[in-house]
C-alpha positions in Angstrom: 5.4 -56.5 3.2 6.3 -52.7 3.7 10.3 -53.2 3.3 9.1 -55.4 0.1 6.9 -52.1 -1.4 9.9 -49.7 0.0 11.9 -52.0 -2.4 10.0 -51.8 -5.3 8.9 -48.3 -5.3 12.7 -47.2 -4.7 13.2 -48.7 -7.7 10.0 -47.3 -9.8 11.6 -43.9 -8.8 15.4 -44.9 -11.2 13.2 -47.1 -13.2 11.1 -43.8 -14.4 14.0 -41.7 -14.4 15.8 -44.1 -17.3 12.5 -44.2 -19.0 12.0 -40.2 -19.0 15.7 -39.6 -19.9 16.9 -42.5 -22.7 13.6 -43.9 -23.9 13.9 -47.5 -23.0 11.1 -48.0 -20.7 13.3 -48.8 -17.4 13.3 -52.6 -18.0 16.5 -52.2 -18.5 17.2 -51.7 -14.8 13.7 -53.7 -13.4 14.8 -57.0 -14.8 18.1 -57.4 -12.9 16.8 -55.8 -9.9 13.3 -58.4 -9.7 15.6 -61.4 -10.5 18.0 -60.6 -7.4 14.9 -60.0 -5.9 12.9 -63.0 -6.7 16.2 -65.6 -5.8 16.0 -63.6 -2.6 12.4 -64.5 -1.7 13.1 -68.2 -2.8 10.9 -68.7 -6.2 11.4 -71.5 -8.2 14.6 -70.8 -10.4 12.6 -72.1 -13.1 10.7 -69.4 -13.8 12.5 -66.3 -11.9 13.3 -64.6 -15.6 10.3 -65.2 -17.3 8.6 -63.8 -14.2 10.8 -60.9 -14.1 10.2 -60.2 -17.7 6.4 -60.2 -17.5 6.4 -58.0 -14.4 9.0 -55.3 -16.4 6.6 -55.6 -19.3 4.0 -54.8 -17.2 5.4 -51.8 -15.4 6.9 -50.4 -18.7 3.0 -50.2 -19.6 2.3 -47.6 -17.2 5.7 -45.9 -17.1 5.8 -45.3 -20.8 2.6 -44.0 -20.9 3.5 -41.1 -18.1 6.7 -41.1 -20.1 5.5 -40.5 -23.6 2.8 -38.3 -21.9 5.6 -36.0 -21.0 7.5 -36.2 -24.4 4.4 -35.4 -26.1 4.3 -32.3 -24.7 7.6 -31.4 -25.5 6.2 -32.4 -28.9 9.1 -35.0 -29.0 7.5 -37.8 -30.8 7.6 -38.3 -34.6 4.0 -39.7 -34.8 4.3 -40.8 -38.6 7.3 -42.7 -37.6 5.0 -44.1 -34.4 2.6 -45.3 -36.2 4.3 -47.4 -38.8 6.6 -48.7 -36.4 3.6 -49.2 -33.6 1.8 -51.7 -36.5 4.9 -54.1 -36.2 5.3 -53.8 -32.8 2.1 -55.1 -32.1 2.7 -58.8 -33.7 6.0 -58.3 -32.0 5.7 -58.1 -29.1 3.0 -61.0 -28.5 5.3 -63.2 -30.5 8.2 -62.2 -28.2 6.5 -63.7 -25.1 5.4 -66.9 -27.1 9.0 -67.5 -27.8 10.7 -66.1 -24.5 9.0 -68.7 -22.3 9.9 -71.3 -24.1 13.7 -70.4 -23.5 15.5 -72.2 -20.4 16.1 -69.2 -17.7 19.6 -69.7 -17.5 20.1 -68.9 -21.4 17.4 -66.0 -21.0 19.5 -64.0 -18.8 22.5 -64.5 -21.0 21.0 -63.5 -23.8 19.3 -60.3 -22.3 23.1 -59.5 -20.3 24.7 -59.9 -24.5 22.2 -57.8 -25.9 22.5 -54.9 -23.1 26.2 -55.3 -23.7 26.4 -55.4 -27.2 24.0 -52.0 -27.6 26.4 -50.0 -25.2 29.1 -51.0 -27.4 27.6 -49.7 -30.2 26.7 -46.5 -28.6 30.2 -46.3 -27.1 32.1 -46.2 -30.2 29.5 -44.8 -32.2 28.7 -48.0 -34.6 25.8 -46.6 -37.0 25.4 -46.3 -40.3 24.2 -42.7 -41.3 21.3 -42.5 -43.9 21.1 -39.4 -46.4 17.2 -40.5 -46.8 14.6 -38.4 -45.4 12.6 -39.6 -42.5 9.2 -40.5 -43.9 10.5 -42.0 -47.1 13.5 -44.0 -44.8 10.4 -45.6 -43.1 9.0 -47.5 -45.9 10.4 -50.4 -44.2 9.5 -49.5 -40.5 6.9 -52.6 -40.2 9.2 -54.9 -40.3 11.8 -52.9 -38.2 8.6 -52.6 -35.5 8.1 -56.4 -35.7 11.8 -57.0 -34.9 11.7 -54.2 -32.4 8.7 -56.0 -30.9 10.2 -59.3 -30.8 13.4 -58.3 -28.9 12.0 -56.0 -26.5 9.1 -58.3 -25.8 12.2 -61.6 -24.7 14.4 -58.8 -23.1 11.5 -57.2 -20.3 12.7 -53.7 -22.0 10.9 -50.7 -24.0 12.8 -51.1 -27.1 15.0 -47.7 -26.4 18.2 -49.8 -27.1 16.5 -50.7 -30.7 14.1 -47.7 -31.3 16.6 -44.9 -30.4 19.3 -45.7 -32.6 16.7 -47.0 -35.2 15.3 -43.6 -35.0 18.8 -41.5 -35.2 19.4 -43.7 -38.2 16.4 -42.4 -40.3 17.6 -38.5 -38.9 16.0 -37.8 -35.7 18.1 -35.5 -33.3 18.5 -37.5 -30.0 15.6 -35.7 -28.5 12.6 -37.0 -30.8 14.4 -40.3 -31.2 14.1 -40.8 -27.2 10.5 -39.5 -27.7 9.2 -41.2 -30.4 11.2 -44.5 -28.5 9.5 -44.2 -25.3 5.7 -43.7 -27.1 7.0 -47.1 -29.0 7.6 -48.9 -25.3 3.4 -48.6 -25.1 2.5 -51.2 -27.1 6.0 -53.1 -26.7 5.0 -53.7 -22.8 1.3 -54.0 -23.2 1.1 -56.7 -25.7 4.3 -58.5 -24.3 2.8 -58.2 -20.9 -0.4 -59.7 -22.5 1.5 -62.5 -23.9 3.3 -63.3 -20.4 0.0 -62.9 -18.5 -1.9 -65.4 -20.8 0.9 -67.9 -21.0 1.8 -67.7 -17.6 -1.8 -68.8 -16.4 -1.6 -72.7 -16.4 1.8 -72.3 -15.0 1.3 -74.4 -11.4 5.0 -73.7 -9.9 4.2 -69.5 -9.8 4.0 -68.1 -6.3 1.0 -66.1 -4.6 -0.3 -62.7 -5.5 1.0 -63.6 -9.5 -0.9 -63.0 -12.5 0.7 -65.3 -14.8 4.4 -64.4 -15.1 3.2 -60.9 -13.4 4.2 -60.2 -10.0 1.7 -58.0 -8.4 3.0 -56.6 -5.7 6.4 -55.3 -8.1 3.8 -54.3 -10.2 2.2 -51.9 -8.0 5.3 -50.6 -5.8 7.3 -49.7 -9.1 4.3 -48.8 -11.0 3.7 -45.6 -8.8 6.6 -44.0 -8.3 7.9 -44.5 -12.3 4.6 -42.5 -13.3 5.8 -39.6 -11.2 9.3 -39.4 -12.1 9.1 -40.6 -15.3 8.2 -37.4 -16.1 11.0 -35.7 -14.6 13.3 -38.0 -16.5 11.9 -37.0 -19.8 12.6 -32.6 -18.2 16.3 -33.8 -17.7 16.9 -35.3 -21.2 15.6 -31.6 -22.5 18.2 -29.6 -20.6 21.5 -31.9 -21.0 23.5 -32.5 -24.0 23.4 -35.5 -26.2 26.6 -36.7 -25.6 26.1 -36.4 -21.9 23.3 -38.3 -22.3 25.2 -40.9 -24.4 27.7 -41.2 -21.9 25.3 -41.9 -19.0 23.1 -44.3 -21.0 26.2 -46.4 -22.3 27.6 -46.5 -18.3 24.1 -47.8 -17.2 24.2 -50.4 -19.8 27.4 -51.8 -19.0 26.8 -52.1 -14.9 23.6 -54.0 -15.9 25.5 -55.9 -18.4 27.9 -57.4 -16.1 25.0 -57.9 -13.0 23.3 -59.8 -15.9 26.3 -62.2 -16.1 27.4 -62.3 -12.6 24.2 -63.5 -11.1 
């Protein structure tokens, strides 16, 4: 039981560190790491991803908020933007978990390992298109970008940084408020996703001990600690390096997760 919290905080400490520094809530790195986990301890293969999914979601709840905390006062976060996008995320998200569990676990993780791969391709060679339109009126549509946001983030286990950020550069954030603005959106992203995952997960017979629906308490609570604490000092090194190293380092991360994603 120690070595397994050892495990889990060790991770909450990177976990925190991605969320503070690129916005995406650390799913991005808890997924992989609770699936190779979870095969370890012997769960049923059947519903290893889901529950790594739900127990990301759940994290990401308290990590974004320490995150976002810390943005906020750096006053990072494009609130306007927050708010219409947050009103989409909402339906999201929940929708997200509907639709992730009924998706095999082998096809989950290969969808998740695409995704991750596809978004540091697009980073890499800079794929965007640029927008003359101011912000607040480029938002008009930001509801149904939230929704979509939502949906993703919610089958993925992640914040929505690999959506939200470039999303938010798109409508003329610098990379600073779009990481921001991106890690207040991974709030509601992991609290209603981790809602849907915890209420479907219920009836499910096959989960193991100390599980609250496809949330896995004890990950819960060893990552959950740690990624408050240094979520914060992510979000202090994203303020003093530059965007591209910042590009650089969140495109590398991507494509080591990537090709665990596939491998396992």
């Amino acid at each position: 039981m120690i070595e397994e919290f050892i495990l889990f905080a060790s991770l909450g400490i990177f976990a925190g560190l991605a969320a503070g520094m690129f916005g995406i809530g650390g799913g991005i790195l808890i997924v992989p790491v609770l699936v190779a986990c979870f095969i370890g301890y012997g769960f049923d293969s059947g519903i290893i991803i889901h529950l790594a999914v739900g127990t990301s979601l759940a994290c990401i709840f308290f990590t974004g908020l320490s995150s976002a905390n810390a943005h906020k006062k750096k006053e990072a976060i494009d609130f306007l933007l927050f708010k219409k996008v947050g009103l989409g995320i909402i339906l999201g998200a929940f929708l997200g978990a509907i639709f992730a569990i009924q998706l095999n676990s082998n096809l989950l993780k290969t969808i998740i390992g695409i995704f991750v791969l596809l978004v540091a391709i697009q980073i890499s060679f800079n794929l965007t298109l640029s927008s003359s339109t101011k912000k607040n009126n480029g938002s008009k549509k930001s509801y149904i970008v939230g929704t979509g946001i939502g949906f993703l983030s919610s089958i993925l286990g992640i914040g929505g940084g690999i959506f939200s950020v470039p999303y938010f550069k798109y409508l003329g954030l610098s990379m600073i408020s779009s990481v921001g603005t991106s890690a207040a959106c991974g709030v509601p992203i992991a609290f209603f996703g981790a809602l849907g995952y915890f209420i479907l997960g219920v009836p499910n017979e096959n989960l193991p001990s100390l599980t609250l629906g496809y949330i896995y308490l004890p990950a819960l609570f060893g990552i959950t600690i740690t990624s408050i604490i240094s979520a914060k000092y992510g979000a202090d090194i994203a303020h003093y390096v530059s965007e591209n190293i910042l590009k650089k380092l969140m495109v590398s991360l991507m494509l080591l997760i990537s090709i665990y994603m596939f491998a396992i």
